[in-house]
N, C-alpha and C positions, 0 to 999 in steps of 0.2 A: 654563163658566167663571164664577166667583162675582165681581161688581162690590163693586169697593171703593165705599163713603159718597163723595157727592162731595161732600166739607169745604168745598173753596172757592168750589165755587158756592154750598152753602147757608150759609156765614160768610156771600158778598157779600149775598145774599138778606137773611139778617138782619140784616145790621147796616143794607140800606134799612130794614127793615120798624122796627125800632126807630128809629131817626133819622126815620121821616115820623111814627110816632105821637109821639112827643117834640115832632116841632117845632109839629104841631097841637093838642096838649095846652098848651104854653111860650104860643104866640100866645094860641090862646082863653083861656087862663087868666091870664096874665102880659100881653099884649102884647106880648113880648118872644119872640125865636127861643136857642133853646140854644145857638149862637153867640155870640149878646151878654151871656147868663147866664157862658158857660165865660170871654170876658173878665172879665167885674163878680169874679168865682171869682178868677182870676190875679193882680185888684190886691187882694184881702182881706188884712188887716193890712199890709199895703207899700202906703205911699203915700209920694211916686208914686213909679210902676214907668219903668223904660227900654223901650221900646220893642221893642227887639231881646234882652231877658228876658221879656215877654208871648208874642213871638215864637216860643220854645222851646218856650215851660211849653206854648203852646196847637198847637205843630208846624205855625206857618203861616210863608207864607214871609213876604217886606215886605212886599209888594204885597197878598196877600192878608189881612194884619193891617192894612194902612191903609186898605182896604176896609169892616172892621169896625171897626175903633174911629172912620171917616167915621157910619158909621150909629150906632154906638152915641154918636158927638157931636151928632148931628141930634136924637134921641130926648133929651139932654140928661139923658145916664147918664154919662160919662167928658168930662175933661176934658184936651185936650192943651195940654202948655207945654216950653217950652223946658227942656231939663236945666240944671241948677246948675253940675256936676259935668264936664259936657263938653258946651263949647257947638253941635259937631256931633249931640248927642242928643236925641230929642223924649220926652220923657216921660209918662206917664197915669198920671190919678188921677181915683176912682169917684168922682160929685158926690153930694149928699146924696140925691136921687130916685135914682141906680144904686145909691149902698149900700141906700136902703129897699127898693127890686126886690128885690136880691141877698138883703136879710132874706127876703121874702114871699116868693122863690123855695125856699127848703129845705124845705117841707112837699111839694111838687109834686117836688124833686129827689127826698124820700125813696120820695113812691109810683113812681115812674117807676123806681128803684132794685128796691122790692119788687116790680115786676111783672115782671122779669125773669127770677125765682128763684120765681114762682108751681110748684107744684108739686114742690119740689126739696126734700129733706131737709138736712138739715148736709151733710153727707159729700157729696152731687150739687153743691152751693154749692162746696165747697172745690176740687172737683174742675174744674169750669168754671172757677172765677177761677186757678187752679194752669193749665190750657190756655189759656188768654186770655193770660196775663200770660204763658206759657212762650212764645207764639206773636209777642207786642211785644218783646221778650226779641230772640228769632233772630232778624225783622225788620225788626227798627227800623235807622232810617237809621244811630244810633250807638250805641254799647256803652254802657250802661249809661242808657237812655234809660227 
């Protein structure tokens, strides 16, 4: 009896093995964790964001987005205030040190991009981001996510 690939063990395997090289590459390079890069990411051009739209864009729940934007205020990257618009809302917006990060991070986001696709032709490329995205696609919490 011939054994099917085991996809979702080696998905879970990979996507540890890429997430701990990201996040050691982010720190020693950046100071910063790919966490608080993917917020600095979600307030670009919107300033400021709602809180419970960061939430989405980065697929965290409350609690674990006011965890992060806690650390990313401590670090003196994002700024929280009160909404305009509704005063039950707490808003962020990137301070001039998070927008500087969030510049100096794109040269490190694009190698961490290229290392992924090492080895791969065009057509291997298309092929993987067509499974990735079909696979967020069927599993995502909501349609059209």
């Amino acid at each position: 009896m011939r054994k099917e690939p085991r996809l979702f063990q080696l998905l879970s395997q990979a996507q540890r093995a890429v997430t701990q090289a990201a996040e050691r590459d982010c720190v020693a390079r950046l100071g910063a964790t790919p966490a608080q890069l993917a917020l600095l990411y979600a307030l670009e051009g919107k300033s400021p964001v709602a809180m419970a739209v960061v939430g989405r864009a980065l697929d965290l729940s409350p609690a674990a987005l006011s965890g992060l934007a806690d650390r990313c205020e401590r670090a003196g990257l994002v700024e929280r205030r009160p909404s305009q618009r509704d005063a039950r809302s707490t808003e962020l917006l990137a301070t001039e040190r998070g927008r500087a990060l969030r510049d100096e991070s794109y040269p490190l986001l694009a190698e961490l991009n290229a290392g992924l696709v090492v080895g791969l032709d065009a057509s291997e490329r298309a092929a993987a981001a067509k499974f990735l995205t079909g696979l967020i696609e069927r599993f995502g919490k909501a349609k059209g996510e």
